[in-house]
C-alpha positions in Angstrom: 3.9 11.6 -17.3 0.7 10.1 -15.7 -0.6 7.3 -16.6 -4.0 7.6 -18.0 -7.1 4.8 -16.3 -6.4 2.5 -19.9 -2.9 2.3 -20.1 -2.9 1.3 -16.1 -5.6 -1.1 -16.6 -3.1 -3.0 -19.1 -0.2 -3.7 -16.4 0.8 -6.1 -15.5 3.1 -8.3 -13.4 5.9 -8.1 -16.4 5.2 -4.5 -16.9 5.6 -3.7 -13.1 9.5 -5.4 -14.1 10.3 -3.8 -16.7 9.6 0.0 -15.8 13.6 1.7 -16.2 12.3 4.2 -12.9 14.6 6.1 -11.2 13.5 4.4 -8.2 15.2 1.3 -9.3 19.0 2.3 -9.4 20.6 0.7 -6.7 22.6 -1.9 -7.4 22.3 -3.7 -3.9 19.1 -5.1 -3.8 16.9 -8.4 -4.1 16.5 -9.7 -7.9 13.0 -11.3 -6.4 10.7 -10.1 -4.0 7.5 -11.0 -3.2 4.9 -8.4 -2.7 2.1 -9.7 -0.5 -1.2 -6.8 -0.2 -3.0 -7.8 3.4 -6.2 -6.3 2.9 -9.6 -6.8 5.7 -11.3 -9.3 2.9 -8.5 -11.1 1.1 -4.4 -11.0 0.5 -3.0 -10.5 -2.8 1.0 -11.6 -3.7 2.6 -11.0 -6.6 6.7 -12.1 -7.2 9.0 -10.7 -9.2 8.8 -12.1 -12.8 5.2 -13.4 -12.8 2.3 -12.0 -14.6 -0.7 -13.4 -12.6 -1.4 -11.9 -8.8 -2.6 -15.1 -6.5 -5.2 -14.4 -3.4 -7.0 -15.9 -0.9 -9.7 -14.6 1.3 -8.3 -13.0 4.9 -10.9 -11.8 7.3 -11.2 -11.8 11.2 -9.4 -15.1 12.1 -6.4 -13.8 10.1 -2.9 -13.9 12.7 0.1 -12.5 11.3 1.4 -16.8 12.0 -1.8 -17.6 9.9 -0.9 -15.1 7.2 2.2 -16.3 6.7 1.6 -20.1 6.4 -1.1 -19.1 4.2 1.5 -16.9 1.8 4.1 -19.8 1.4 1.5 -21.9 0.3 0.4 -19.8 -2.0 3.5 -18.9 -3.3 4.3 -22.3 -4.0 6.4 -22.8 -6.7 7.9 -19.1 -6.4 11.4 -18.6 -5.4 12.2 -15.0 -3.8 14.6 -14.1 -1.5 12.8 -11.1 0.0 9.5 -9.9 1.3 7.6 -6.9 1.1 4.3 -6.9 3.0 1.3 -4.1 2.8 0.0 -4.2 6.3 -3.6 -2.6 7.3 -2.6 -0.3 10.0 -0.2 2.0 11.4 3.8 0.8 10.7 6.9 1.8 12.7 10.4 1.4 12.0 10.4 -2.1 13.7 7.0 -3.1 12.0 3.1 -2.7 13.0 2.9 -0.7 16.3 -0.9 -1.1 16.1 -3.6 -4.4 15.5 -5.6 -4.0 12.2 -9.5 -3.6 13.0 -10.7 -6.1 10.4 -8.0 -8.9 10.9 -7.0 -11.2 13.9 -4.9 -10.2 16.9 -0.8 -10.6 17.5 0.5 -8.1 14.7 2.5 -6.0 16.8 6.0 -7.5 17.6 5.7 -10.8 15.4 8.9 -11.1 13.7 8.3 -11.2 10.4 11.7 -11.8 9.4 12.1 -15.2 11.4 8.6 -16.4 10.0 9.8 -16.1 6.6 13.2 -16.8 7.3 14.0 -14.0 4.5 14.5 -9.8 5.1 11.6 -8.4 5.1 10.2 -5.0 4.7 6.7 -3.7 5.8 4.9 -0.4 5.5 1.0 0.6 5.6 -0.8 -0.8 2.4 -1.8 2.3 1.1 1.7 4.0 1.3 2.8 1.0 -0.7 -0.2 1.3 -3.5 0.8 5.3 -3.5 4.2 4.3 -4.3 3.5 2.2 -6.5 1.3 5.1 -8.4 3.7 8.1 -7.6 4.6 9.4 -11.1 6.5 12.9 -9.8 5.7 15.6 -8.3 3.2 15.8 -5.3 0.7 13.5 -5.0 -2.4 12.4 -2.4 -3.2 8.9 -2.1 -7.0 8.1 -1.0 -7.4 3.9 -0.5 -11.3 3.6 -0.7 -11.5 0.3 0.9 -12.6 -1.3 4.0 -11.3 1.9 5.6 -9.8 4.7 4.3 -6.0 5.0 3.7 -4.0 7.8 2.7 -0.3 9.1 2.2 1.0 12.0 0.8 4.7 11.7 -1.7 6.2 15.5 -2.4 9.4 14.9 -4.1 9.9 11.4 -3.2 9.8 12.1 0.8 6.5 9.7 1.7 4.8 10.7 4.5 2.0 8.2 5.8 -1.3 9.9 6.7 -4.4 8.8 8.6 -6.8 10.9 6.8 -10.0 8.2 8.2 -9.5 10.4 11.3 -10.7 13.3 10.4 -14.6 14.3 11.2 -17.2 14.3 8.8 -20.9 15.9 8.6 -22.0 15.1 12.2 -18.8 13.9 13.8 -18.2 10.5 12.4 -14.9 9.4 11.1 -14.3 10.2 7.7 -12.8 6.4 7.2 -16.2 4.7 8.6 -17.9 7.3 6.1 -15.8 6.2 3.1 -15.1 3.0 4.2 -17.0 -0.2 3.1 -19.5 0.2 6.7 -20.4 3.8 5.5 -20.6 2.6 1.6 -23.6 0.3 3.0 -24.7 2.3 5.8 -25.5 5.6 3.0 -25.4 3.7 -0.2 -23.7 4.7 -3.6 -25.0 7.7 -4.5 -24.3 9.5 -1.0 -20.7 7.4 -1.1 -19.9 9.3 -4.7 -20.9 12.8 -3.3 -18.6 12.3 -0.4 -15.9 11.7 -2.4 -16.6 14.1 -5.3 -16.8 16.9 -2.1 -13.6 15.8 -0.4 -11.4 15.6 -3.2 -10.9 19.4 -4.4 -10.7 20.1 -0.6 -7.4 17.8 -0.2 -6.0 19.1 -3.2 -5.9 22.3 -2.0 -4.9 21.5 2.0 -2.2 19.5 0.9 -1.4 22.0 -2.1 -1.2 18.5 -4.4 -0.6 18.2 -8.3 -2.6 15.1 -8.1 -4.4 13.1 -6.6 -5.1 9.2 -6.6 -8.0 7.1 -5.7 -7.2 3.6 -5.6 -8.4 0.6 -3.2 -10.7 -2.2 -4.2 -13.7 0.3 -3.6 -12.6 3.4 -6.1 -13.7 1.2 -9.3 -17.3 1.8 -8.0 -16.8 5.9 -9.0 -18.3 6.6 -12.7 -15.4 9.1 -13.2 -13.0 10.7 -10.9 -13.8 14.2 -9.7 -11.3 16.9 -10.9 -7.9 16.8 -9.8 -7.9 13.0 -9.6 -7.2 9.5 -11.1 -8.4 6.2 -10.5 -5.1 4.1 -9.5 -4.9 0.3 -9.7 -4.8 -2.5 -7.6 -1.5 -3.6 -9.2 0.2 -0.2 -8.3 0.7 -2.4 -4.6 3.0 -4.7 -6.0 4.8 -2.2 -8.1 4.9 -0.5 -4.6 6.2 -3.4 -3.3 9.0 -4.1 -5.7 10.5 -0.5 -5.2 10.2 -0.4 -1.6 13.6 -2.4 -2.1 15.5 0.6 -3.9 14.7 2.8 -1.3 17.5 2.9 0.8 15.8 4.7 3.6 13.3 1.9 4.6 14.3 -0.2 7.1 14.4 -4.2 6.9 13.9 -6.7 9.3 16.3 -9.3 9.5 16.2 -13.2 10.3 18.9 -13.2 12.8 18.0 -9.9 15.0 14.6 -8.8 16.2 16.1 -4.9 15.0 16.3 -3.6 11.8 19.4 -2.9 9.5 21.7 0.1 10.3 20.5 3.6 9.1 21.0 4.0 5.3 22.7 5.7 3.3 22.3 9.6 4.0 22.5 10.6 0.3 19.6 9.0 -1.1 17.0 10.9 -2.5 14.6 9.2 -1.0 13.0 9.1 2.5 9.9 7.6 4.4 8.9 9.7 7.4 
């Protein structure tokens, strides 16, 4: 059953624990993770157990080695022993394989796993916020953000998109249109219209049930056009927390600069 815009603006960090999901039947997994959400104006982490996300401003001078002195201090006082991470760009199996636009430089190859001396797993912030919001079926995520993110779930097999790529009215990238630049660029009204216009016209390229607007940006919509739902921010660290019952993700260890052999072939699950 979907979750209506009340009953999501009433999770929270216990709530996220307590779901009995399907997603969250292996029995080989970290009791507590901490979810950190690296987004181009502040990073959000929320651990296992707590009820309160913590966040601190991010911005241009951000490096990954930056980010991640910055996380243990703000986790201080949380004990996990794994780490998912949200990252702002495009993610391989062996982490980012491109720089975010709106943070600092050295993201690609920084071993994550060494700087936190814990496993960690990492995939694009908007595939974790749609996980996070997947409730069956198959279902669009739209991040209206800085930029635009977007991944598509059908059946639980995610498939990260980069929908910001796509051309819009007189060739710009649909991301700059929907993005924060274009939000101030064209203002609110022409932002709304967009958004109201491209939304029945993903539901029926990517034959979805559903679709889900989330990202700091999609409180700013009166109501969500037809076919949609507003998500919430929150969703990212519910993302986060099941990212570790899917056995098909890969994880970066401490010890290796590799990942963990493949998984097991079975599961249900897999990210593309």
């Amino acid at each position: 059953m979907l979750l209506e815009r009340s009953e999501m603006e009433t999770l929270s960090g216990s709530t996220l624990q307590s779901e009995n999901s399907a997603l969250e039947s292996s029995s080989d997994r970290p009791s507590s993770i901490l979810a950190i959400d690296i987004g181009g104006s502040k990073i959000k982490i929320l651990m296992t157990g707590q009820d309160e996300p913590r966040k601190i401003p991010s911005g241009k001078a951000l490096t990954p080695s930056r980010m991640v002195k910055t996380v243990k201090t703000l986790a201080s006082g949380w004990e996990y022993e794994a780490v998912s991470i949200g990252y702002p760009g495009v993610v391989g199996k062996s982490g980012p394989c491109s720089e975010p636009g709106n943070l600092g430089s050295g993201w690609v190859a920084f071993n994550f796993a060494a700087a936190f001396g814990l496993p960690v797993r990492i995939i694009n912030d908007a595939v974790m916020q749609a996980l996070g919001s997947y409730e069956g079926g198959r279902m669009l995520f739209l991040g209206l953000g800085t930029g635009l993110g977007s991944a598509l779930i059908a059946d639980q097999v995610i498939v990260p998109l980069e929908l910001g790529q796509l051309r819009y009215g007189n060739g710009e990238p649909l991301g700059d249109v929907l993005g924060d630049r274009g939000l101030k660029r064209y203002g609110l009204k022409f932002w709304r219209r967009v958004v109201e216009e491209i939304t029945p016209i993903f539901v029926s390229a990517f034959l979805a049930d559903y679709i889900v607007l989330g990202g700091g940006n999609s409180k700013k919509l009166k109501q969500p056009p037809a076919g949609a739902r507003l998500g919430h921010n929150l969703t990212a660290f519910r993302g986060g927390f099941r990212l570790w019952h899917l056995e098909d993700v890969p994880t970066l260890l401490t010890h290796e600069p590799g990942l963990n052999p493949t998984s097991n072939a079975s599961n249900k699950w897999r990210l593309i």
